[in-house]
N, C-alpha and C positions, 0 to 999 in steps of 0.2 A: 438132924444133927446140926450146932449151932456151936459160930466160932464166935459169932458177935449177939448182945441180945438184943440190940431192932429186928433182925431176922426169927425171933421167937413170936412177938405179937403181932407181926408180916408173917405167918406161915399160920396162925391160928381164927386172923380174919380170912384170909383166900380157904384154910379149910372148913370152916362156918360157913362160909356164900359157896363155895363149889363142889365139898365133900363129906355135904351135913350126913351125921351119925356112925361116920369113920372115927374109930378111937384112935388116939397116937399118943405118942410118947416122946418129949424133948428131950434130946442130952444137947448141956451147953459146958464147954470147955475153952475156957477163954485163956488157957496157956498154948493151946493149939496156934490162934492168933499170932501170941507173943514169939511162940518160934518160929513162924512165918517170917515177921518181919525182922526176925535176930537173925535169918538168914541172907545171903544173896538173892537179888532178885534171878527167878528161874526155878531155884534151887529146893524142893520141899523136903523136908528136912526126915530124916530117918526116924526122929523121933514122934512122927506127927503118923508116920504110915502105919508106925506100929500100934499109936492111938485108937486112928480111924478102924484097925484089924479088930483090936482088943473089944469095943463099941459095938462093934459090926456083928461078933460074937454073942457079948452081952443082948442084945438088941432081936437077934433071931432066936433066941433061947425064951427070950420073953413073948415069944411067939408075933412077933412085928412079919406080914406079909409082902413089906415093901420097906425100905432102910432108904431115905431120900439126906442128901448131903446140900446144907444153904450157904455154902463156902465156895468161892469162886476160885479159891485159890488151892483147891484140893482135887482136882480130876485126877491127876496120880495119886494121892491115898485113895479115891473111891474106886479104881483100877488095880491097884493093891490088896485093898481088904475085901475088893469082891471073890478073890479066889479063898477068900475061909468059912463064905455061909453060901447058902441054898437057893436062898431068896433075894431078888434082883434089887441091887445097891445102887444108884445113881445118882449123879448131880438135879438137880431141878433145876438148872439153865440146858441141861442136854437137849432136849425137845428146842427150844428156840435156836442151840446152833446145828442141830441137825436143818430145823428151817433158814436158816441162813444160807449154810453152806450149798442146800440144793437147789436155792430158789433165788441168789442174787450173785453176783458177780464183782461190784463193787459195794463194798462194805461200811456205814459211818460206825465209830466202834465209840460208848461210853464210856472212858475210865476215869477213875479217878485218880487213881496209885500205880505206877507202875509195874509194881508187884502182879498186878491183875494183865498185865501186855503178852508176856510169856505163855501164860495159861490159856488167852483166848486165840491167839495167834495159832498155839501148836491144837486147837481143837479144830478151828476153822480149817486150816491146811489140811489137815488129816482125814479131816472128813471130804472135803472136796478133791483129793488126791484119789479117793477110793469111788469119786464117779469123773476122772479125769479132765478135771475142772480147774484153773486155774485163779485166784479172787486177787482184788486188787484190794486193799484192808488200811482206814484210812484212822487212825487215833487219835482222839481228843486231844488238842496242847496243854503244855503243861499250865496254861493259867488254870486249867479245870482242875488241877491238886488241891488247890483252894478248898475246895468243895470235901476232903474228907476231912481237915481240919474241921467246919463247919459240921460236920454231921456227927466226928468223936464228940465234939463239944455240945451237942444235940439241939443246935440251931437248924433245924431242919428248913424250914423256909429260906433262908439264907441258902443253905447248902441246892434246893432243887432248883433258884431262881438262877446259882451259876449253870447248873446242868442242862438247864432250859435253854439258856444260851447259847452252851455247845453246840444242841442240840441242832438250834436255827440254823449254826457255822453249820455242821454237818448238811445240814435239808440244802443249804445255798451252797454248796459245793457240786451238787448233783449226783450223789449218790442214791444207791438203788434200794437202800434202806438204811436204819437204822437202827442198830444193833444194841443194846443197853448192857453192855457188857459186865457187871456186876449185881449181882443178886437183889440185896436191898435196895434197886435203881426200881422193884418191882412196888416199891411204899408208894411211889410214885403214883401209881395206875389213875388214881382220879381227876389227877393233871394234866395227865398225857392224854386223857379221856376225854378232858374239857376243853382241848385244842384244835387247832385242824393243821394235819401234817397233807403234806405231797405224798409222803413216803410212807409207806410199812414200818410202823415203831416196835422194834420184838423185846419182849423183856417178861422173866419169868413167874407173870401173874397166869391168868385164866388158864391156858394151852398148858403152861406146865402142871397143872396141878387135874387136868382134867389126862393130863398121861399119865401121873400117877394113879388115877380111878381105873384106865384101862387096866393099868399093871394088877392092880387088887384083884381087877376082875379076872384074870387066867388062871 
């Protein structure tokens, strides 16, 4: 499921290299988006959860064994519309902030939008609260906003060489990894591949997509 369409041909290369002769099915709604950010930031909008329910339905009806969501800004609709089907609905960043939350302490966090703070903030707490852990969680400044200008405009070069930046602020801060907190930060991977970090760089390519095969497989 797709709020934006870079995240359509980013989920059909990672499923080609890591989930060859899995069939799947896109739904892309790009009014989902619009009333994201016609909302408060925090705030997912009632009309977006009923969406995700209605989808989630359609979707297990067509016999889909796994319903994976490329919206960073939806863990409450995928927490929502899981309680109307059968078969396990998740974010595709959950696996990397499950790894986060159990496996680091201080956090460097990717964003671009604000919009995207709320949502990583209340997964990481929540999940380190339920192993009595406490994170220290550090977010990109606001000159990294830059960066989704550049990418709606689909200057993508532009857009990854401010992230990359960040990225470095992040590593020379000294934190214990770093976190790519937004979905399509996963277009990325052969960049962040072709570099050499200190740190652990987690962002929703290989690991999430190789959760989703486990999922298939139950």
């Amino acid at each position: 499921m797709h709020t934006t369409p870079a995240t359509i041909g980013m989920a059909e290369t990672f499923m080609k290299a890591y989930l060859p002769g899995v069939e799947y099915i896109h739904i892309y709604d790009g009014n989902v988006k619009l009333a994201n950010f016609a909302s408060p930031i925090g705030v997912t909008p009632k009309i977006n959860l009923l969406r995700y329910a209605v989808f989630a339905d359609e979707l297990e009806r067509a016999r889909c064994g796994v319903i994976v969501s490329c919206c960073s800004l939806m863990p409450r609709a995928v927490a929502y519309a899981s309680a109307v089907v059968d078969v396990p609905f998740i974010q595709l960043d959950a696996v990397i902030m499950d790894e986060a939350a159990a496996n680091y302490s201080r956090i460097g966090i990717i964003n671009t939008t604000p919009y995207s703070v709320p949502y990583i903030r209340e997964g990481l707490v929540t999940r380190a609260e339920r192993q009595g852990k406490k994170l220290e969680l550090l977010f990109s400044d606001k000159e990294t906003e830059r960066a989704l200008d550049l990418f709606n405009a689909g200057d993508f070069d532009a857009h990854d060489d401010v992230v990359m930046q960040q990225m470095r602020r992040m590593e020379r801060a000294g934190v214990d990894c770093i976190l790519m907190g937004q979905i399509p930060f996963a277009m990325m991977e052969q960049e962040i591949k072709a570099q050499s970090w200190s740190v652990p760089v987690l962002y929703a390519g290989e690991a999430a997509f190789k959760h989703v095969e486990a999922l298939l497989q139950r």
